[in-house]
Backbone bond lengths (Angstrom), bond angles and torsions (degrees), N, CA, C in turn:
res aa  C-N    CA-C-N  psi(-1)  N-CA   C-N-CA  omega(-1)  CA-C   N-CA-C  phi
1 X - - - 1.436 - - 1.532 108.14 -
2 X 1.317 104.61 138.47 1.852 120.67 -170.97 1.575 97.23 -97.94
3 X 1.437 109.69 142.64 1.448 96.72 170.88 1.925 83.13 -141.21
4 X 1.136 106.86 151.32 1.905 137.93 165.25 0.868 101.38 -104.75
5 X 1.428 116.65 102.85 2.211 110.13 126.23 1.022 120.94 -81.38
6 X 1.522 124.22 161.28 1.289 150.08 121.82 1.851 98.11 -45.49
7 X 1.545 107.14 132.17 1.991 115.63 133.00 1.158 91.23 -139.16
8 X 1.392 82.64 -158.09 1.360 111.27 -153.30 1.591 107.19 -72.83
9 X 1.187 122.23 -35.95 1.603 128.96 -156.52 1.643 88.14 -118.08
10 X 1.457 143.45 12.01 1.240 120.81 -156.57 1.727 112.11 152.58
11 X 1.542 113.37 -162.66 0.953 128.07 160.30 1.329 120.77 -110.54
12 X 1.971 106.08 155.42 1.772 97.78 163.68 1.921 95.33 -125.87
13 X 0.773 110.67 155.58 1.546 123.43 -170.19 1.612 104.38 -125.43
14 X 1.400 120.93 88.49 1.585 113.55 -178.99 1.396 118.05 -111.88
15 X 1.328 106.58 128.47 1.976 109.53 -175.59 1.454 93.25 -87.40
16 X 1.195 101.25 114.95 1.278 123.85 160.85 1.764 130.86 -79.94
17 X 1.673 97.93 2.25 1.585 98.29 176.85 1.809 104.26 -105.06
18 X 1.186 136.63 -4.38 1.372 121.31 -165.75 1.117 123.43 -72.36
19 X 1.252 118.72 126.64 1.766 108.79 -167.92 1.268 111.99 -84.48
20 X 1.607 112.75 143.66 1.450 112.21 -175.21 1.811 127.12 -46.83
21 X 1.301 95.29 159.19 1.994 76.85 179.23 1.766 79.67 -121.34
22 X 1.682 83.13 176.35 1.442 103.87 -177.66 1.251 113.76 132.81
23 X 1.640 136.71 156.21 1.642 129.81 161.81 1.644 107.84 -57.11
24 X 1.379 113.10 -36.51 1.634 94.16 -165.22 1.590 124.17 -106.35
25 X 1.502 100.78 14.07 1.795 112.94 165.51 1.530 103.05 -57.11
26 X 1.878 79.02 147.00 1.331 95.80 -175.85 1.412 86.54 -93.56
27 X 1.677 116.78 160.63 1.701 113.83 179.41 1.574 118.61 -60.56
28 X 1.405 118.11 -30.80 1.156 133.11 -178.32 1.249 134.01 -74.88
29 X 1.198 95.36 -6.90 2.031 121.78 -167.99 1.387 96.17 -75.46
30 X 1.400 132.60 125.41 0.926 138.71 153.29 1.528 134.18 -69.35
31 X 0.813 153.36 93.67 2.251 142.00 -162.77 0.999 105.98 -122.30
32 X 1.832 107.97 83.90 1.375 123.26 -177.75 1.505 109.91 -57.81
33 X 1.226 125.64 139.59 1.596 154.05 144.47 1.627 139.74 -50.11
34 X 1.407 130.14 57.91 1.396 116.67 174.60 1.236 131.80 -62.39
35 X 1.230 105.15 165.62 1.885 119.37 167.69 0.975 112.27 -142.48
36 X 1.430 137.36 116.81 1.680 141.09 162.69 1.130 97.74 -76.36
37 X 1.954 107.11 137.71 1.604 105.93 157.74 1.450 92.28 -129.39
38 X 1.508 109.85 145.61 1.473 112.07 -174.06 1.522 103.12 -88.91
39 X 1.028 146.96 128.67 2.149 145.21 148.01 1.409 93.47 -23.56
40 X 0.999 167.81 -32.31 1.599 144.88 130.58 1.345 116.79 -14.88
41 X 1.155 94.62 -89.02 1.827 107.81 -172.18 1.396 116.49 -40.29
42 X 1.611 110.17 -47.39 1.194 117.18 -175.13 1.165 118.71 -72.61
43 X 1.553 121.20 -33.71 1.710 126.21 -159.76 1.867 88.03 -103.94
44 X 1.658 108.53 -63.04 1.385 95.78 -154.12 1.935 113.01 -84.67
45 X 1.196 97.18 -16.75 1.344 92.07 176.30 2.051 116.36 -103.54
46 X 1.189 109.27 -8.76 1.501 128.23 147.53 1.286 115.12 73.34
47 X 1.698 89.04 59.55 2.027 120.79 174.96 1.327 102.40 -89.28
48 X 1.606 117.25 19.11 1.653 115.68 -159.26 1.751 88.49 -113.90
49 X 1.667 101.73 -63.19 1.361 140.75 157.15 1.956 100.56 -9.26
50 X 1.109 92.51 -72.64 1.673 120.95 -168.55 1.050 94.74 -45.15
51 X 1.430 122.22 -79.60 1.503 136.43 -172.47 1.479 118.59 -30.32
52 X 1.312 96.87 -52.19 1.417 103.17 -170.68 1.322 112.20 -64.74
53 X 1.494 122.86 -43.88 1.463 156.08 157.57 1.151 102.66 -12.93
54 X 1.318 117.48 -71.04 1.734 155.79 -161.29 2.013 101.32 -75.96
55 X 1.093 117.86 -40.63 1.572 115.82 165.61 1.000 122.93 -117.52
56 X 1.049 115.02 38.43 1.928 126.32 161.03 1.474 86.57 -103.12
57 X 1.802 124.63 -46.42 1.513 125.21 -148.52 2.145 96.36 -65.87
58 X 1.823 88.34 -39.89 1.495 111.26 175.68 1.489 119.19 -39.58
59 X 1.102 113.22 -57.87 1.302 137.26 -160.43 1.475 97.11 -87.41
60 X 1.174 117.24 -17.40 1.959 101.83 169.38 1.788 110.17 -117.97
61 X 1.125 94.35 18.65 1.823 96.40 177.87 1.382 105.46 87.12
62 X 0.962 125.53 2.57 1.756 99.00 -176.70 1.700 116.43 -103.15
63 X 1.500 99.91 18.53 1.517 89.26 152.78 1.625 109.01 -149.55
């Protein structure tokens, strides 16, 4: 499961399904995953741009 925030400077994008690693996880343990993206990165330097770029190419087979 994908989850989006809103902050203050941006977004955080956290997978909430990855199962923990380690010898002593239990199988069921979940050890969610973030990513900050700042409204910089995304808008002015155009990691937003990319993305979209990158699953249009997805979405017709060519990568």
């Amino acid at each position: 499961m994908l989850s989006i925030g809103s902050r203050t400077k941006g977004y955080e994008i956290t997978n909430w399904s990855r199962y923990g690693s380690g010898e002593d996880v239990v199988p069921e343990y979940y050890e969610p995953t973030s990513l900050s993206l700042d409204y910089e990165l995304l808008y002015e330097y155009g990691l937003l741009d990319l993305w979209k770029t990158l699953g249009e190419k997805y979405e017709r087979g060519e990568m």
